[in-house]
C-alpha positions in Angstrom: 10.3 0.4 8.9 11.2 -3.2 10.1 8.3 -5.4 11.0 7.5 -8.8 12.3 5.7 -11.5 10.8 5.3 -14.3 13.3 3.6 -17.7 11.9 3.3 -21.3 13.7 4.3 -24.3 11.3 4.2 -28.1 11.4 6.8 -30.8 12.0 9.5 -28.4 13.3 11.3 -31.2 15.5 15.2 -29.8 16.2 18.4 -27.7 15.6 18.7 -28.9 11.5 15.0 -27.9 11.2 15.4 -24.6 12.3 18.5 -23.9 10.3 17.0 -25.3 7.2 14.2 -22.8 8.1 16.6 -19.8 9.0 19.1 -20.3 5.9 16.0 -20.6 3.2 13.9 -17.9 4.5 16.7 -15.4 4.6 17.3 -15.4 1.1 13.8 -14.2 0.5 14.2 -10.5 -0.2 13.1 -8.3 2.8 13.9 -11.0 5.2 16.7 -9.2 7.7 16.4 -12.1 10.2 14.3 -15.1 11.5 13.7 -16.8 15.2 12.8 -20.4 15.6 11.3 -21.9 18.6 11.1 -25.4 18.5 8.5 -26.1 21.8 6.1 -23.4 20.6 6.8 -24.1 16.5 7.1 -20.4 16.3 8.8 -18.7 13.3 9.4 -14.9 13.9 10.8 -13.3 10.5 11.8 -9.9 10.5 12.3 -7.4 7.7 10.6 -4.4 5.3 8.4 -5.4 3.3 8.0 -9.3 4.2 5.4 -10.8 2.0 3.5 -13.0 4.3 2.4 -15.6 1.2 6.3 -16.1 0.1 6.7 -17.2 3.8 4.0 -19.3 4.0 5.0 -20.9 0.4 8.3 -21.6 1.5 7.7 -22.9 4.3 5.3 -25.1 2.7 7.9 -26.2 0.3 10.3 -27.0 3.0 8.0 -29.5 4.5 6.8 -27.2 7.5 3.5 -25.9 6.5 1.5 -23.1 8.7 -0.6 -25.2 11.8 -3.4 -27.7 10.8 -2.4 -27.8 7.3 -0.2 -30.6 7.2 -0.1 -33.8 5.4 2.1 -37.3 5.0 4.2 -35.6 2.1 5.3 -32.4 3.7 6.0 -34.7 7.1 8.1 -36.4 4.6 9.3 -33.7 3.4 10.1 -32.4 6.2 12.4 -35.1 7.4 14.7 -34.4 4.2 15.1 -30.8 5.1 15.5 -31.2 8.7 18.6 -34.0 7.8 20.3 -31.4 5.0 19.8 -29.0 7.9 22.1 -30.8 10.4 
C-alpha cells in the first residue's frame, strides 16, 4: 500500500532546489514520487515502504536538513545542490 511521508527541511530557496530534492530522492528504493513546496519547505514523498531515516539522511546530505537542525555547512551545502539543480 502506497503511503506518505511528509517532512519540513531547511534552506529550500527555489525551482533547482526542489529538483535537486525530487531527482535524488527518487532514486531511493520505494520512493514512487515526491512534492516540494518551497513557502511551507514541505517535502511530501510517496511510496511502499519509505524508510523515513534514508529520507532524512539524504536530505541531510543534500544540504536541506529536517527544521531546526541546520548549520553553516549544510547552508553551504545547500547552495551547491540548489545551483546543480537549475
Amino acid at each position: 500500500m502506497t503511503t506518505t511521508e511528509t517532512f519540513y527541511a531547511e534552506n529550500i530557496r527555489c525551482a533547482g532546489c526542489v529538483n535537486t530534492i525530487q531527482s535524488e530522492l527518487n532514486k531511493i528504493p520505494g520512493v514512487e514520487g515526491v512534492e516540494v513546496s518551497i513557502p511551507q519547505k514541505k517535502i511530501s514523498v510517496m511510496g511502499i515502504g519509505i524508510r523515513r531515516d534514508l529520507i532524512v539522511k539524504a536530505l541531510s546530505k543534500m544540504g536541506y536538513p529536517e527544521s531546526g537542525h541546520n548549520s553553516m555547512l549544510r547552508k553551504a551545502i545547500s547552495f551547491v545542490s540548489c545551483s546543480a539543480g537549475k
